[in-house]
C-alpha positions as CSV (number, residue, x, y, z in Angstrom):
1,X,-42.0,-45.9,-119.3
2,X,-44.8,-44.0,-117.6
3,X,-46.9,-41.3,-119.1
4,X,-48.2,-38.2,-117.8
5,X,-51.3,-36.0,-118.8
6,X,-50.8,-32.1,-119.2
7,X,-52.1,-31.4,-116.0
8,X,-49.8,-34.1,-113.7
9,X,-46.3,-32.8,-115.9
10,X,-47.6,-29.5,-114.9
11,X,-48.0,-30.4,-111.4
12,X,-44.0,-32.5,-111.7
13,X,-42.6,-29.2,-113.2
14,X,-44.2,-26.9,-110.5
15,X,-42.5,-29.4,-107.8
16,X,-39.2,-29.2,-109.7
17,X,-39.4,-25.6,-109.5
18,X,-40.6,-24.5,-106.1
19,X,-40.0,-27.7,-104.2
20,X,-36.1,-27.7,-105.2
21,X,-35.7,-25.1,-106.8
22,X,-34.7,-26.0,-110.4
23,X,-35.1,-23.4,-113.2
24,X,-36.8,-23.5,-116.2
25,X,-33.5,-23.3,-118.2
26,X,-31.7,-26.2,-116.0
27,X,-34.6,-28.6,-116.8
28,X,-34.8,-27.0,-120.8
29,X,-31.1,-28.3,-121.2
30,X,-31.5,-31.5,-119.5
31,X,-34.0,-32.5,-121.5
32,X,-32.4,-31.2,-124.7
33,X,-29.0,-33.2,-123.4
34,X,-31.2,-36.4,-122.6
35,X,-32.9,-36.4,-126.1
36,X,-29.2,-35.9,-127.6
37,X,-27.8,-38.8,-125.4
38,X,-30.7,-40.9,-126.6
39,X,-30.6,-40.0,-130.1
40,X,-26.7,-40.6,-130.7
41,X,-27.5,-44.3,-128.4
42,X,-30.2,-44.9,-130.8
43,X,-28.7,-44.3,-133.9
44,X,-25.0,-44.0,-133.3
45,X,-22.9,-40.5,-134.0
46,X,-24.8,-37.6,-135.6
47,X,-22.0,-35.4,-136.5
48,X,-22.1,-34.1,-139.7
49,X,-25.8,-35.6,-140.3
50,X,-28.6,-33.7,-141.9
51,X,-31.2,-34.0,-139.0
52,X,-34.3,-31.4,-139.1
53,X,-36.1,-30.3,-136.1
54,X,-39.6,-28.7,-136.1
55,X,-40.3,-26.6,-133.2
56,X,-43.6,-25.4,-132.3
57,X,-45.2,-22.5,-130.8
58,X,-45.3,-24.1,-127.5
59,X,-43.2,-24.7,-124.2
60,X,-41.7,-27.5,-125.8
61,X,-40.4,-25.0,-128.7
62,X,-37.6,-24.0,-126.1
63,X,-36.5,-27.7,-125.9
64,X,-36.6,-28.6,-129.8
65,X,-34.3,-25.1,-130.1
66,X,-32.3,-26.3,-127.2
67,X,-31.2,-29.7,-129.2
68,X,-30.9,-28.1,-132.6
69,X,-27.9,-26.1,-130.8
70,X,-26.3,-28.8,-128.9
71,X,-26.3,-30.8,-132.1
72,X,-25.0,-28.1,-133.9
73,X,-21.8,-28.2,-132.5
C-alpha cells in the first residue's frame, strides 16, 4: 500500500480531474463504494448493523456522507 502526503493526493486528484476528466462526484462515490466493498470483505454483511460514521469539516466529509448513504440502503 503506498502513502501519499497532502500535497502529492492533491497533485493525483488534479490529474484525475483535468488530465481525464473525472469529477469530483465520480471519484466521491468510488471511494465511498470501495470503502463499502472493503468493509463488508472485512467484516462480512453489514445490513441491519449499527455502524456510526463521523464526518468532518473537510473534503473527506463528502466521502464519510457518501458511505453513510450507500450503507443505508
Amino acid at each position: 500500500m503506498k502513502i501519499v502526503t497532502a500535497s502529492q493526493m492533491r497533485e493525483l486528484e488534479r490529474i484525475a480531474f483535468d488530465e481525464y476528466g473525472f469529477s469530483s462526484l465520480v471519484m466521491m462515490e468510488n471511494a465511498a463504494q470501495g470503502f463499502c466493498d472493503k468493509l463488508e470483505q472485512e467484516t462480512g454483511k453489514v445490513c441491519g448493523k449499527k455502524i456510526n460514521i463521523f464526518c468532518g469539516r473537510g473534503n473527506n466529509g463528502g466521502d464519510g456522507f457518501a458511505i453513510a448513504r450507500l450503507l443505508s440502503v
